[in-house]
N, C-alpha and C positions, 0 to 999 in steps of 0.2 A: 376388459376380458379378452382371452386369445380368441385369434379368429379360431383356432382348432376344434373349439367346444360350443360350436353352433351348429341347426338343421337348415344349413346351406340347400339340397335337396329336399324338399317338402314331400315327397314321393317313396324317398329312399329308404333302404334298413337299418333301423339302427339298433348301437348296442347304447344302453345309460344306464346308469346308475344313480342312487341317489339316496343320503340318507338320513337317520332322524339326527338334531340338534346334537352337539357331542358326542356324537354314535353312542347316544342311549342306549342300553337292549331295552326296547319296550317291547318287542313279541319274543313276550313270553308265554302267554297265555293264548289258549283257545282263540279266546272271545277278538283278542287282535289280530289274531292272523284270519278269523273268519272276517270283518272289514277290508281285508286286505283283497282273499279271494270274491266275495260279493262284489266288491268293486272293480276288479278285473272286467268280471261275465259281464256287469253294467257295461261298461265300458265297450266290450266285445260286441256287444248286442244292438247299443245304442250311439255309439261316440264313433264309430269307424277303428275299433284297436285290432290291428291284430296284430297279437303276440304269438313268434314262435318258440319261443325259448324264457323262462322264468327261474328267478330263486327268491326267496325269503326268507333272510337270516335275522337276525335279533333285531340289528339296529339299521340293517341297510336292504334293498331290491336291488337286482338286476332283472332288465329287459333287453331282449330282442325283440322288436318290434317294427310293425309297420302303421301308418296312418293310413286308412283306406279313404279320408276328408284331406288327406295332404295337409293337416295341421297339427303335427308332430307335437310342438311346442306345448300349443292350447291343449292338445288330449293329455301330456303329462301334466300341465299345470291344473286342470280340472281336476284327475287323479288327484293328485296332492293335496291339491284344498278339501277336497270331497273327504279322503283319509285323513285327513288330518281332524278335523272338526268330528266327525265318528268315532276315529280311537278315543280322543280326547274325552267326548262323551262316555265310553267304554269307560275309560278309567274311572273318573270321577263318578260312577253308578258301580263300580265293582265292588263291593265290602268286602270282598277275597284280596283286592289289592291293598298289599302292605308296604308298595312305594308309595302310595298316591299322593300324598300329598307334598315328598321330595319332587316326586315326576310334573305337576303339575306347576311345584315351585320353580324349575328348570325350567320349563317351556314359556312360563309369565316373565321371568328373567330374561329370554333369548327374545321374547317378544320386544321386552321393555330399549333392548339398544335396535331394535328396526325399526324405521317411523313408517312402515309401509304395513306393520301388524298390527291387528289392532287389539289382542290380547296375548295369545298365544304363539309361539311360534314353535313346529312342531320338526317340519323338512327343514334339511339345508337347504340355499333356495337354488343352486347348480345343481344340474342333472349330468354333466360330461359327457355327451351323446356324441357318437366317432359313428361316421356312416360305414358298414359294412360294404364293402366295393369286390371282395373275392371270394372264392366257395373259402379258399386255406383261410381266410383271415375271418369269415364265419364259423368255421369248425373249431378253430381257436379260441375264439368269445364262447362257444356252446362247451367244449372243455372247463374254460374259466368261468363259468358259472357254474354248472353242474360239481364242481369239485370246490366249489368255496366252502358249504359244509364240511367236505373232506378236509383240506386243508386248514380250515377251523377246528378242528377236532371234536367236531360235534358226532359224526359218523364215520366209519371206514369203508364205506360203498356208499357213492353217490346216489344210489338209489332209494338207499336207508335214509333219505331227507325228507319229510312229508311234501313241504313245498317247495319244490321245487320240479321243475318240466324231464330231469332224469328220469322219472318215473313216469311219464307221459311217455317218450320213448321206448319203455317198456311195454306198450299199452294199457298202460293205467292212470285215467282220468277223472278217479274217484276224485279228488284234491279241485280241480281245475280241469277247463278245455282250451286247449291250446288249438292253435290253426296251424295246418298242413301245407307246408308248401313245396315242398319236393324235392326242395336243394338243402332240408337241412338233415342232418342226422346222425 
């Protein structure tokens, strides 16, 4: 693995990415994007996360984030596992869901070539985390995120995306709370 795709700074901010198996769209529904946001505010509250900046599109997240425990790594991998085992439950309990049992075939599959799974395998298991070092190269990531729904054409104002932090800098934290930190915007 490059050295470029590691949290060399345990402190620092970073931008990652990371997403489901095949770039699934599994949030599609409510029910997963609320495990998504419930685990955030966990996270927030309990794990040291602070996130300035958020999206969640079908099959992938973006963060800007910080580790306030300086264990970058561990808070994403926590996440992961934490979402992953939730949706997964989500699906399999949804009678609304009309993939389920493609989506779960998929993930027993992705499981089955990892020996380090032990059923499912839901994430890819890279996060691509690039530490943000300048205000320009954070306004940049906060652009590229906030516009990936745009650019997906799922909306034509960034702010028309429920999840995502566009709307947090609108002041609006119906969806999610994001942490302030002064230099973003």
């Amino acid at each position: 693995m490059s050295r470029k795709y590691k949290f060399h700074n345990k402190a620092g901010l970073y931008f990652a990415s990371f997403a489901t198996i095949n770039w699934l769209d599994v949030f599609t529904r409510q029910v997963y994007f609320d495990v998504l946001a419930d685990s955030v505010s966990y996270c927030r509250k309990e794990k040291g996360l602070e996130l300035y900046c958020y999206c969640f599109m079908p099959s992938h997240i973006h963060f800007i984030f910080r580790s306030a425990n300086e264990q970058p790594s561990e808070l994403l991998r926590d996440f992961k596992r934490h979402t992953s085992k939730k949706v997964i439950e989500s699906i399999e309990s949804n009678p609304q869901e009309s993939r389920k049992e493609w989506l779960l075939w998929m993930f027993k599959r992705a499981g089955k070539k990892n020996a380090t799974t032990s059923k499912y395998q839901f994430w890819q298991h890279h996060n691509k985390p690039i530490e943000l070092w300048s205000e320009k190269v954070i306004k940049q990531k906060i652009d590229y995120i906030h516009n990936n729904p745009v650019a997906s054409g799922f909306v034509t104002d960034a702010i028309d995306w429920k999840y995502s932090s566009a709307r947090n800098y609108q002041e609006d934290n119906t969806v999610l709370e994001i942490d302030d930190s002064g230099f973003l915007g």
